[in-house]
C-alpha atoms as one frame of an Amber mdcrd trajectory, in Angstrom:
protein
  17.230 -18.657 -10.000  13.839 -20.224  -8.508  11.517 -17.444  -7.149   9.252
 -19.361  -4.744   7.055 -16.829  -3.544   5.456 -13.370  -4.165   4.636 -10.466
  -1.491   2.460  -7.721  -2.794   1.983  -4.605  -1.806  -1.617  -3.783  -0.788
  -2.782   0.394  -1.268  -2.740   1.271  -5.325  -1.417  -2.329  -5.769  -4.211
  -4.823  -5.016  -6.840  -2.029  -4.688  -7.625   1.857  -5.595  -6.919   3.135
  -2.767  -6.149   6.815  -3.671  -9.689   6.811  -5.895 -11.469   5.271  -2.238
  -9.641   7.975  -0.505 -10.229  11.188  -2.847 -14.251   9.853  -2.932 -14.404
   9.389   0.503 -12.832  12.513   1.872 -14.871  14.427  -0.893 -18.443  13.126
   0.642 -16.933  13.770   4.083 -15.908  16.998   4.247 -19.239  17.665   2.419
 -20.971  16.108   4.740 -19.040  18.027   7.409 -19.664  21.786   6.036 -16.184
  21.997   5.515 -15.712  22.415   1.650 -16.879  25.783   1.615 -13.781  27.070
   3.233 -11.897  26.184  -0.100 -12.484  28.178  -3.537 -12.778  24.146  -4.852
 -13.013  20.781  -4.084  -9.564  20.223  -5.467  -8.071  22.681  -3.505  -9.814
  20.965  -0.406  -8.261  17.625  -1.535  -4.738  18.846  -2.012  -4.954  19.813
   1.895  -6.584  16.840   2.536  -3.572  15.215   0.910  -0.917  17.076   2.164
  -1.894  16.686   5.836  -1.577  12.959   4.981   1.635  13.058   3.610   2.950
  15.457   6.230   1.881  13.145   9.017   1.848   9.559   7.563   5.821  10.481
   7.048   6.071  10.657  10.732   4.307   7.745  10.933   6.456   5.907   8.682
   9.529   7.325  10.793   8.521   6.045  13.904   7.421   9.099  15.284   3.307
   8.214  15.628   1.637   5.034  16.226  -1.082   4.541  13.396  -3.593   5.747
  15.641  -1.519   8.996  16.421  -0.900   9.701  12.567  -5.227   9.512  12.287
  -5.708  12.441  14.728  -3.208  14.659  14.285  -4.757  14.291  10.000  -8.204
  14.956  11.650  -6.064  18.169  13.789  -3.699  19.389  11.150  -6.872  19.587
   8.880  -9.060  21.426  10.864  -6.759  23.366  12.568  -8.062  22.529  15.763
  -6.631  21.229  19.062  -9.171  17.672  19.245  -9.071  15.283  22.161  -8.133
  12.303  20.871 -12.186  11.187  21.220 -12.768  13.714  19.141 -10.569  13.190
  16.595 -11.130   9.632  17.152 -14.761  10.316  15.821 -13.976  12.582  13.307
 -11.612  10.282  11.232 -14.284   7.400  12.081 -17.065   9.520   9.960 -14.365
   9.831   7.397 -13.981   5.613   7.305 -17.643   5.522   7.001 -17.931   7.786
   3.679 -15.839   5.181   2.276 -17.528   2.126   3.297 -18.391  -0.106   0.306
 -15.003   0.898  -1.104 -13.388  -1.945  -0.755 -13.090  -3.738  -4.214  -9.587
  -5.350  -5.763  -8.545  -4.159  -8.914 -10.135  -6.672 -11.527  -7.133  -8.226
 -12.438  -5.886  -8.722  -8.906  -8.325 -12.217  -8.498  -7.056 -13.876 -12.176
  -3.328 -13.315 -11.102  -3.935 -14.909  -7.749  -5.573 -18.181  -9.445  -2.971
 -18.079 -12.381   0.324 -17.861  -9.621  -1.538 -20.711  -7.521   0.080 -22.804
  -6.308   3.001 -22.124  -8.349   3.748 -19.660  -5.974   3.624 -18.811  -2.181
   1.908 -15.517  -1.251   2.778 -12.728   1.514   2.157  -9.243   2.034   4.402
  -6.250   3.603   2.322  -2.703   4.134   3.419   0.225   5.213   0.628   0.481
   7.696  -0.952  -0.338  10.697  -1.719  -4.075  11.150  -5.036  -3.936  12.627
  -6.129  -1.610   9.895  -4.790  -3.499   6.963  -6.129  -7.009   8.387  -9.638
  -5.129   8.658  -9.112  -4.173   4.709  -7.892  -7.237   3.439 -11.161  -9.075
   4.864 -13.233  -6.299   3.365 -11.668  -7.013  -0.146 -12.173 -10.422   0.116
  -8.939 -11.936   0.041  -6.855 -12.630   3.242  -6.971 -16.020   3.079  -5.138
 -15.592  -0.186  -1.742 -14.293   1.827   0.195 -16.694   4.329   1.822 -13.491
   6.138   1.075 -10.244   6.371   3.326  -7.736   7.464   3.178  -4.307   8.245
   5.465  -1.614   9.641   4.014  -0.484  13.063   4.362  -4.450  14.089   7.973
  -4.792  12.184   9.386  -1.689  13.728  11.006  -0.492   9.959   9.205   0.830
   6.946   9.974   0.572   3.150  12.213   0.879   1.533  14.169   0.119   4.229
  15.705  -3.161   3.639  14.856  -4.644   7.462  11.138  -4.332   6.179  11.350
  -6.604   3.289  13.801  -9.078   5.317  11.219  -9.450   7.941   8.752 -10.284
   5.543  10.844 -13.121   3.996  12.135 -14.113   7.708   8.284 -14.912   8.012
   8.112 -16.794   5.162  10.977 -18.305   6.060  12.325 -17.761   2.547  15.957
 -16.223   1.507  15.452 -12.839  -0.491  16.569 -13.541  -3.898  13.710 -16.909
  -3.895  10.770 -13.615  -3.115   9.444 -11.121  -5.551   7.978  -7.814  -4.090
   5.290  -6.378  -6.293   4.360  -2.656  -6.120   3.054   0.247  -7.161   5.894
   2.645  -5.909   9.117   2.472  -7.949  10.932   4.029  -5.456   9.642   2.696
  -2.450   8.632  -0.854  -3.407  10.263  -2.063  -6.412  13.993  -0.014  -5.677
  13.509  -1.099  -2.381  12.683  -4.474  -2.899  15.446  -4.723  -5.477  18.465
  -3.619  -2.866  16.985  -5.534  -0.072  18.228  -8.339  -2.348  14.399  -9.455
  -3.682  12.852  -9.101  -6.944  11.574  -5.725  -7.268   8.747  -5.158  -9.954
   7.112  -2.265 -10.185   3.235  -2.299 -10.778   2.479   0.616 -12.982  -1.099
   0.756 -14.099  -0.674   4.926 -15.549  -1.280   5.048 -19.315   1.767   7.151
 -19.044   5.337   5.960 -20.777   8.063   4.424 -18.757  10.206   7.206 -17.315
  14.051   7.265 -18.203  16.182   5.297 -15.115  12.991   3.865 -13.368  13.216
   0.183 -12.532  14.356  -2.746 -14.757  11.290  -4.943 -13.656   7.747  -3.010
 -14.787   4.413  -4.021 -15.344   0.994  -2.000 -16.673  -0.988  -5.177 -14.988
  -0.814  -8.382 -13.657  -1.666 -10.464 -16.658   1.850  -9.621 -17.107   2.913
 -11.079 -14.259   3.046 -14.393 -14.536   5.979 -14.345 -17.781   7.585 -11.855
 -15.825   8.194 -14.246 -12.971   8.777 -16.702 -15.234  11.614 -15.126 -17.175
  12.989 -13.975 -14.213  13.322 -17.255 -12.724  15.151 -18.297 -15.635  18.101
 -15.868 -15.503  20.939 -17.417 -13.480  21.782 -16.260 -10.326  23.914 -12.674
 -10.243
């Protein structure tokens, strides 16, 4: 079964994105006044977080554009009733506390080179397409990805299977030739997997494998490369 290409992820899979975020959000809402309303900074982080959840979900459902989902964060948090200049700015003060961020995991460059050009590279994201493009460039690496796709521009999210076709409709690719690498089991590597790709799961916790997660699972991408390799030995199901 020849696997001709790979799509990563991007957030948590080709860079920290949840340790940019948690440092970021900590020097802004210092730099706001605003961590003084909570008895810690952890407790101001798990609002901080659950805002994001709350309203990147309607995001991902169709509800918000990716704009949208960045002020009514900047509203939900403060409680306030922002024009959308004003939370505009708000979040934008936010972006700038994490400025510098933007650094790939240090084995994300020796996979590329060792996969190259043995292998075709996209990306799907979750995201908005404008912001992700924006990111990529700041890591360093776009021109390492033939297609990027991202939910606000496909019109379906992961793990919906329509997301993961698109992404191999733009590689112009059938799904069982792709693997889908990710940090998410659920979302990325089960999704990948019943979309008919390969699903692997990038899992870089120190933590043992859970019972029932994916069949596919990495701790890094130094593994990656036998992985694929093995798995485009297997015949075809």
């Amino acid at each position: 079964m020849t696997i001709r290409a790979v799509v990563w992820d991007i957030d948590d899979t080709l860079w920290d994105y949840t340790g940019s975020d948690r440092a970021g959000a900590l020097r802004h809402l210092a730099a706001e006044g605003l961590l003084d309303r909570f008895p810690s900074p952890e407790a101001a982080l798990l609002r901080w977080r659950s805002v994001m959840e709350e309203q990147y979900a309607r995001f991902e459902a169709g509800e918000l554009t990716f704009e949208e989902q960045r002020r009514e964060r900047a509203r939900g948090f403060l409680g306030q009733p922002l024009t959308d200049a004003e939370a505009d700015a708000w979040f934008d003060r936010y972006l700038a506390h994490r400025a510098g961020d933007h650094v790939p995991f240090p084995d994300v460059l020796p996979a590329l080179d060792a996969l190259t050009p043995g292998y075709r590279h996209g990306l799907l994201s979750n995201s908005g397409l404008r912001n992700q493009e924006r990111k990529l460039l700041a890591l360093g690496i776009r021109d390492r990805f033939e297609v990027l796709i991202c939910s606000d521009e496909a019109g379906h999210a992961k793990p919906a299977p329509e997301a993961f076709w698109a992404v191999c409709a733009a590689m112009r690719l059938p799904p069982h030739a792709v693997a889908y690498v990710g940090d998410r089991p659920d979302i990325d590597a089960a999704g990948a997997t019943a979309a008919g790709l390969h699903g692997i799961w990038l899992d870089r916790s120190p933590a043992p494998a859970p019972a029932g997660g994916p069949p596919h699972r990495i701790t890094g991408l130094a593994a990656l490369p036998a992985l694929l390799a093995e798995l485009g030995r297997r015949p075809a199901a």
